[in-house]
C-alpha positions in Angstrom: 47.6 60.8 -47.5 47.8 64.1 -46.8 50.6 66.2 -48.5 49.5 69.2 -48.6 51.1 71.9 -50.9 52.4 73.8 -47.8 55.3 72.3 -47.8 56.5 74.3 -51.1 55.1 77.2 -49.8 57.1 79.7 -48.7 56.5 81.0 -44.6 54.0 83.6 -44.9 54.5 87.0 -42.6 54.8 85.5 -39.0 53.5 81.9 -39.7 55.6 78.9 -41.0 53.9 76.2 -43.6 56.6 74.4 -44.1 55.4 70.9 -41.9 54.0 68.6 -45.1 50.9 68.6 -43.0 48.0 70.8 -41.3 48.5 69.6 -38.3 52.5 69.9 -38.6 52.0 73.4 -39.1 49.8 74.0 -36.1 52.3 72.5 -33.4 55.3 74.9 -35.8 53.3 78.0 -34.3 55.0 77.5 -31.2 58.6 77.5 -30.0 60.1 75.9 -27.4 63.8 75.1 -25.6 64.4 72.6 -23.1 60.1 72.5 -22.2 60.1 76.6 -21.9 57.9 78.5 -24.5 60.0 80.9 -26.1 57.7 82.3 -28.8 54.3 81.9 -29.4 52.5 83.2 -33.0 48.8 82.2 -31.3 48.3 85.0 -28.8 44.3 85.0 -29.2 41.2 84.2 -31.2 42.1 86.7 -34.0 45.7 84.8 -34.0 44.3 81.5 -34.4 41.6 82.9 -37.2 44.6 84.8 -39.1 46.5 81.0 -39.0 43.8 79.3 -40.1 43.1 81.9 -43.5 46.9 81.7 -44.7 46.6 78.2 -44.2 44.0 77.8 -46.5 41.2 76.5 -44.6 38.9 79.3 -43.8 38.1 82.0 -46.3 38.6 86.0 -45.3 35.0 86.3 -44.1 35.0 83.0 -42.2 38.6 84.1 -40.4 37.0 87.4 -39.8 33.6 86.0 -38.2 35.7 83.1 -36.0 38.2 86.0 -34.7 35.2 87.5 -33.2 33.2 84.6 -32.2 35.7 82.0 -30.9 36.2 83.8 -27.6 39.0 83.0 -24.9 37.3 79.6 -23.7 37.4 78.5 -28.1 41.0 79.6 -28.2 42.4 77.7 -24.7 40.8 74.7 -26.1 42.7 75.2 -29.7 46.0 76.1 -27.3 45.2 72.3 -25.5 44.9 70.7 -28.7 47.9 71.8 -30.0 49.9 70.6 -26.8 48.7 67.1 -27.3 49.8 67.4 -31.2 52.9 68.8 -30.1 53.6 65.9 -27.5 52.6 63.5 -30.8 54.6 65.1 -32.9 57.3 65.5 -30.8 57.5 61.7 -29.8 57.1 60.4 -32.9 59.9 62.5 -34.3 62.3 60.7 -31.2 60.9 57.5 -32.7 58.0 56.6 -29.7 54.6 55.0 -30.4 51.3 57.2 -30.6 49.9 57.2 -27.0 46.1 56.4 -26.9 45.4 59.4 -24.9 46.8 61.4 -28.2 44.0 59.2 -30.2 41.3 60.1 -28.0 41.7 63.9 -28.1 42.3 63.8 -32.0 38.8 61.7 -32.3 37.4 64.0 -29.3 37.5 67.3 -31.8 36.5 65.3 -34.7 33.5 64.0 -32.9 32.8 67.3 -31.9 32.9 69.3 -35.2 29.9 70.7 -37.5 29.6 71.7 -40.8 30.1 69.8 -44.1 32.8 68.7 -47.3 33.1 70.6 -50.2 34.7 69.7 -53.4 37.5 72.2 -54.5 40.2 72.8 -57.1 43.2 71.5 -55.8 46.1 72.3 -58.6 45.1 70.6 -61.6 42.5 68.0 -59.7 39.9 68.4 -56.9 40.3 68.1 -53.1 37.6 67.4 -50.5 37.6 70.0 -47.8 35.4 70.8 -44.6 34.0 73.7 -44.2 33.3 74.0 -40.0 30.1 75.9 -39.3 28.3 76.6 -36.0 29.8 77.6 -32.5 31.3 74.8 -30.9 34.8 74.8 -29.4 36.3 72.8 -32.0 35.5 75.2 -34.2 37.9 75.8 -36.9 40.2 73.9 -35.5 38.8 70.2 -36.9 40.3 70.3 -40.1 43.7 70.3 -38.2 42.2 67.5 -35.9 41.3 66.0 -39.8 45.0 66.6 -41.1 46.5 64.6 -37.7 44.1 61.4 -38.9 45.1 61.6 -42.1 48.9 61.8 -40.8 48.4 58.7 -38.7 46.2 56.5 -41.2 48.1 57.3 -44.2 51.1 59.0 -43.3 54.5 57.4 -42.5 55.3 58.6 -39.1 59.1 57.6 -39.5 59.5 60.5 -41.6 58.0 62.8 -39.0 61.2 65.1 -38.2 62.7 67.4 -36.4 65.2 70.4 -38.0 68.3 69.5 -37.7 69.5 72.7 -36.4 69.3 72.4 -32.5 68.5 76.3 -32.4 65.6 75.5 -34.4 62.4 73.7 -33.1 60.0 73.4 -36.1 59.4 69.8 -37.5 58.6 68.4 -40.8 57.1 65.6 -42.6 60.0 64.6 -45.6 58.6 63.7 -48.7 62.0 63.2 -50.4 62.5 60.2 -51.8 65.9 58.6 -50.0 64.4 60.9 -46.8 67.4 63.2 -47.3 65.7 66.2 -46.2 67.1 67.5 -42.6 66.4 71.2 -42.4 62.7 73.3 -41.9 63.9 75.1 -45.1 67.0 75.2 -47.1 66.5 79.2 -47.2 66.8 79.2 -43.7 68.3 77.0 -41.2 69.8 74.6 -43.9 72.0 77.5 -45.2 72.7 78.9 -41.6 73.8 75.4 -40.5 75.9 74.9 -43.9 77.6 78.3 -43.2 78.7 77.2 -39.5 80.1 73.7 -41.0 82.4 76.1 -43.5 83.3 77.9 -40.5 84.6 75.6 -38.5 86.4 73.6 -41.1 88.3 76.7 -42.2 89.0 77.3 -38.6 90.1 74.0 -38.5 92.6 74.1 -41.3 93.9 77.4 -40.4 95.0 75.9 -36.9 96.9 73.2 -38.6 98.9 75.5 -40.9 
């Protein structure tokens, strides 16, 4: 299983690691309300290549050389990827079953991808990681495709979430123990929520005095 020390990462400038998995992370780049995209971090090939360095999986050379490589038709198929992980994300979260279409596209990158594993320091242990090579739409973009199989072999999808705050549209996999955990980050929409709560209740009381 796949929990990946982004989740005690802070967000970097612009980008949110906060999921518990890659592939978390990848559908958090974009923000929607009520279907309509209100936000999107991925506005091109150099967007997708600065994601994919502050996430860890390619280096600063490798994100350089993809920016330039990927090209528009690399980054729509990233963009279409994401959609189906958001869609899987998304249902699971509302507690609905993984669609076999979702499957397909997942294994459809995977089968798709080139390059190799590598063995690196992970904290105190070692980690296997693969390093994409070659053209190739899926491109950087299979370890993310890696991190969703992982998610679904491994992972328990009931704790896939969704913030609690209904401003907020990032989602979360909660490694807490009694699966307490009901905001993105405590920092940000756990302590803007908590705020509101004292709010009202002082309201409240002030009213009935």
């Amino acid at each position: 299983m796949e929990e990946n020390a982004a989740l005690e990462r802070e967000e970097k400038p612009g980008f949110y690691f906060l999921g518990g998995y890659l592939c978390v992370d990848f559908v958090n780049t974009r923000h929607a309300e009520d279907g309509r995209v209100v936000g999107d971090l991925l506005g091109g090939p150099r967007d997708l290549a600065r994601w994919l360095r502050e996430a860890g999986v390619l280096g600063p050379l490798e994100a350089e050389e993809m920016g330039e490589r990927l090209g528009e038709r690399g980054f729509r198929r990233a963009i279409r990827f994401r959609e189906v992980l958001r869609s899987m994300v998304e249902g699971v979260a509302a507690g609905e079953s993984v669609s076999r279409e979702e499957v397909e596209e997942i294994n459809g990158v995977l089968r798709a991808r080139r390059g190799y594993t590598q063995v690196v320091r992970s904290g105190d242990g070692f980690e296997g990681r693969f390093v994409a090579e070659g053209g190739g739409e899926a491109g950087g973009i299979s370890p993310v495709a890696q991190s969703a199989a992982e998610l679904l072999a491994g992972g328990d999808l009931s704790r896939i979430k969704k913030c609690e705050n209904p401003e907020c549209t990032l989602h979360f996999y909660d490694t807490s123990k009694n699966r307490s955990r009901r905001w993105c980050s405590m920092a940000a929409c756990g302590n803007v929520m908590k705020a509101r709560a004292h709010y009202r209740r002082h309201r409240r009381q002030k009213t009935r005095s």
